[in-house]
N, C-alpha and C positions, 0 to 999 in steps of 0.2 A: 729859280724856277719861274715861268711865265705865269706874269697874274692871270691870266685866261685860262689856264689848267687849272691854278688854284681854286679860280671860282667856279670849274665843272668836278672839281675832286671835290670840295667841300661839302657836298650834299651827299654824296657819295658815299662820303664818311661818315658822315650824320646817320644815313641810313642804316650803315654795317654797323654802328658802336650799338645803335637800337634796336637791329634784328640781333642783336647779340646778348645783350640786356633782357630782351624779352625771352631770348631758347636759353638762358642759363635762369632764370625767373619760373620758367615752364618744370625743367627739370629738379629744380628743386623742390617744385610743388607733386612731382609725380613720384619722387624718393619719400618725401614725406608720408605723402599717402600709401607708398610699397610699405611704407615701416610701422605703421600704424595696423595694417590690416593685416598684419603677419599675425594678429591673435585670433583670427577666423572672418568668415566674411558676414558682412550686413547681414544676413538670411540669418546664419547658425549666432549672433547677438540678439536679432529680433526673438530668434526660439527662447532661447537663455534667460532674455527678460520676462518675457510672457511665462515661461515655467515658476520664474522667482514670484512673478506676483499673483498665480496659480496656488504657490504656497503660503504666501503673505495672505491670501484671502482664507484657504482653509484655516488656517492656525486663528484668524478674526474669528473666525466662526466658531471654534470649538474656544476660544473665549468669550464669546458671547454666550455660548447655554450655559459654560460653567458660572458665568454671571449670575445669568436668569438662576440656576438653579441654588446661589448661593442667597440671592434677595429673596426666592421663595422662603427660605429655612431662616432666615434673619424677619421675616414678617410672620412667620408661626411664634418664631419665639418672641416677639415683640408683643404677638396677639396674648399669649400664654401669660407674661409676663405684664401688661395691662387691667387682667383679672381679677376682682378683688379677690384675698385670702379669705376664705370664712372655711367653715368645719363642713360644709357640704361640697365644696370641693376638694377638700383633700379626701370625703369620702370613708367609709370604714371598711375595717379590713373583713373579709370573709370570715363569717364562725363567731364573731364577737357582738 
């Protein structure tokens, strides 16, 4: 072959091996992304989250009054139980 064609093909070549590289690079990034989102799209995932942490907040919350309400009942009985004993708090019975 004429080294003159060789050196107007070679760029040539260059160019097709790397437009080629790149649309088989392309296409594999656009399958990836088809297969991925075959679970729903962005929108109906953002809902999905937002619902979970919707319910992750309620469920805190009714853990926190059960808290509060069980530290109220652990500091009565702390209070109760800090009391000195004598005979005027235990009190006497009606009729006696």
């Amino acid at each position: 072959m004429n080294p003159v064609a060789l050196e107007l093909l070679a760029p040539v070549m260059v160019f097709l091996g790397l437009s080629g590289a790149v649309l088989i690079g392309m296409k594999m990034r656009y399958t990836h992304l088809q297969r991925t989102r075959l679970g729903g799209s962005a929108h109906q995932d953002v809902e999905r989250l937002t619902e979970a942490v919707d319910t992750v907040r309620d469920e805190v919350r009714v853990l926190r009054e059960d808290f509060l309400e069980l530290h109220e009942r652990v500091e009565f009985t702390e209070r109760l139980l800090e009391r000195p004993k004598t005979d005027t708090n235990l009190g006497s019975l009606p009729g006696q």
